[in-house]
C-alpha positions in Angstrom: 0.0 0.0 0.0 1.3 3.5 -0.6 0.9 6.6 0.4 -1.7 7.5 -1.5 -3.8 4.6 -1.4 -3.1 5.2 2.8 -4.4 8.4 2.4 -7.1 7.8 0.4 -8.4 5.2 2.9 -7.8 7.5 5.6 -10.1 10.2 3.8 -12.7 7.6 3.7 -12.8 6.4 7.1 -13.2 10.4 8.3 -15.7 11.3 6.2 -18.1 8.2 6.9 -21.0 9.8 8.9 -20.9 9.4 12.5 -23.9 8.7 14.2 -24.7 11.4 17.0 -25.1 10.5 20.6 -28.5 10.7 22.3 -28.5 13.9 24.9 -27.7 12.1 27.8 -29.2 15.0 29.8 -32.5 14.7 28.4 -32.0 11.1 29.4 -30.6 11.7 32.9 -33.6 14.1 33.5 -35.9 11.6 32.5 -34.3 9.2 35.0 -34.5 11.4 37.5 -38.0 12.0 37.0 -38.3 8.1 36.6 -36.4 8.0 40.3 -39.4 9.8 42.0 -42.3 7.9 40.4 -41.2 4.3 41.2 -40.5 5.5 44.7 -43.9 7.3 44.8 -45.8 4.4 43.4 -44.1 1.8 45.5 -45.8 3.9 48.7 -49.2 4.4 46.8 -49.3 0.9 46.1 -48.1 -0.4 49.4 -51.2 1.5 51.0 -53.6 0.2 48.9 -52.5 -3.2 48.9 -53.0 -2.8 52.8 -55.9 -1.2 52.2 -57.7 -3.7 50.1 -56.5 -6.6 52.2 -58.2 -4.5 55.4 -61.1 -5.1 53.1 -60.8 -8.0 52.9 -60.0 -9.2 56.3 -63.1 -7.6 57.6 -65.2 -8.7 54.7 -64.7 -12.1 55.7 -65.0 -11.7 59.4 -68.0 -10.1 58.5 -70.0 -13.1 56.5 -70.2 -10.7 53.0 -72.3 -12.5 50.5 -69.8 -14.7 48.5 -70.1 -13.4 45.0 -68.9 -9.9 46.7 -66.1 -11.7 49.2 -65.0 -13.8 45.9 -64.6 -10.6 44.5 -62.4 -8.9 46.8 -60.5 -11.7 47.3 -59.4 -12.0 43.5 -58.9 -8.3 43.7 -56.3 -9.0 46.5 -54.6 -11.8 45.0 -54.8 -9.6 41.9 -53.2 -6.6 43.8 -50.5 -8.8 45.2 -49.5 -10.5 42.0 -49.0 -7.3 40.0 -47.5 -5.7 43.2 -44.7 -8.2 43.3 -43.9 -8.4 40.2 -44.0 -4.5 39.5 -42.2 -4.1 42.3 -39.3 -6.1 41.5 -38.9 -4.5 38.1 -38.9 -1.1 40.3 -36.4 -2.7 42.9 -34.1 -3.3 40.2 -34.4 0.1 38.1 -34.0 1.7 41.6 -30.5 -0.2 41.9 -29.4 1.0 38.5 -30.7 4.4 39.2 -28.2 4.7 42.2 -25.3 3.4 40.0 -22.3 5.6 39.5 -22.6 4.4 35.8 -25.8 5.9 34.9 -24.0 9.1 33.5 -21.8 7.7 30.6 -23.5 3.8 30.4 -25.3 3.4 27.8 -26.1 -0.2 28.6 -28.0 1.0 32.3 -30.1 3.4 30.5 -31.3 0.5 27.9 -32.0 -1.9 31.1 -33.9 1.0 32.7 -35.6 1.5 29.4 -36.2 -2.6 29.5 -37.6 -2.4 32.5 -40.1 0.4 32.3 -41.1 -0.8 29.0 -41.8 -4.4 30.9 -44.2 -2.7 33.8 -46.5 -1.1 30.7 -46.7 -4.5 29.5 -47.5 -5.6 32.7 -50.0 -2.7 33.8 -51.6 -3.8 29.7 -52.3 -7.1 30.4 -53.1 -6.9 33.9 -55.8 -3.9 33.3 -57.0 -6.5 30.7 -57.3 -8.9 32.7 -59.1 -7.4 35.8 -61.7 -5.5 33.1 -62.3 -9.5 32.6 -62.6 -10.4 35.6 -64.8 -7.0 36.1 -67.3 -7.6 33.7 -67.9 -11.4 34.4 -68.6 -10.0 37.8 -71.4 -7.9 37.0 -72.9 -10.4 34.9 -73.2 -12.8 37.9 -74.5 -9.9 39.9 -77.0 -9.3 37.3 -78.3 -12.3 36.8 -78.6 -12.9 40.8 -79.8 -9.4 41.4 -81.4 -8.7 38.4 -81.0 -5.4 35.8 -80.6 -1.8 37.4 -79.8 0.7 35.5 -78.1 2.9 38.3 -75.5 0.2 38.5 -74.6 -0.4 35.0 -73.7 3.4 34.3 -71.3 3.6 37.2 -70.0 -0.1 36.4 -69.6 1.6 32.6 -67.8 4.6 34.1 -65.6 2.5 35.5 -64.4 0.3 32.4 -64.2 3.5 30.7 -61.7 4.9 33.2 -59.5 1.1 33.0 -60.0 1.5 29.1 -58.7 5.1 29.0 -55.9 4.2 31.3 -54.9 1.0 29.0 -54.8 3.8 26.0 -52.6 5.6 29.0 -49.9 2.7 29.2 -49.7 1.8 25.4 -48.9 5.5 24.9 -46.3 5.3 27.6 -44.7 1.7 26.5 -44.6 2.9 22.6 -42.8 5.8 24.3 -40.1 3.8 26.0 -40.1 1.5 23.5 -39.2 4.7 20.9 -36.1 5.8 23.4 -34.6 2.4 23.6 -34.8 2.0 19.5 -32.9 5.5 19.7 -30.2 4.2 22.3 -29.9 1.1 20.6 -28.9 2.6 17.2 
């Protein structure tokens, strides 16, 4: 190889586009924003967890009907289940959150990213599931109680507000899901 064919090749490696950087301030702000709502939903959720178990506790102590106490117990065991597994996913971001990596890795912010796109997933298919469950409720309640049209708006209020806040998390996970095909590239 000579010279020129050296410097030729040397031309052609510089002038090959670079691909720019993601602002990793916009992306440590977003962290730290991140920071505050897992902490924030980890104490909301604690409470009502306790809450609905409360509930439940003195439900049963109570004699409730059982179509209402088979209710509140799935809603616990529902509660719990998402809990836990929300919660490790938070436990874990948490952890990554504290790391003294966060500012140059670009690896921590993709697991972040991995994980917050995992608890839409999980918020999806669980809000799915407990409309379900929901609805298959009031059909047992109506055909033991019979029709009332009182209860069926405020039961359709209510799958309104779980359908809007599904729309809420697929917005959010196609979000996340946008950032980490940006930090991937």
């Amino acid at each position: 190889m000579d010279n020129n064919e050296f410097e030729q090749l040397s031309s052609l490696w510089q002038s090959t586009d670079k691909k720019p950087m993601p602002k990793m301030d916009k992306v440590l702000k977003r962290h730290k924003r991140q920071d505050v709502i897992l902490r924030l939903n980890l104490c909301i959720e604690m409470l009502a967890l306790i809450a609905v178990s409360y509930l439940l506790i003195t439900s049963a102590l109570n004699g409730l009907e059982f179509i209402k106490l088979t209710w509140i117990s799935f809603v616990t065991v529902w509660a719990v289940i998402i809990f836990i597994l929300a919660s490790r996913s938070r436990l874990d971001s948490l952890k990554q959150l504290k790391s003294q990596k966060i500012s140059t890795s670009i690896e921590i912010h993709k697991k972040l990213i991995k994980n917050e796109i995992y608890r839409w997933n999980l918020n999806i298919k669980a809000t799915w599931a407990f409309i379900l469950i929901f609805m298959m409720f009031n059909i047992t309640l109506i055909y033991q109680n019979g029709f009332e049209l009182n209860n069926l708006l405020i039961e359709a209020v209510l799958i309104a507000g779980l359908l809007i806040s599904i729309f809420f998390f697929v917005i959010k996970n196609k979000k996340a899901k946008e950032i980490l095909h940006t930090l991937e590239q």
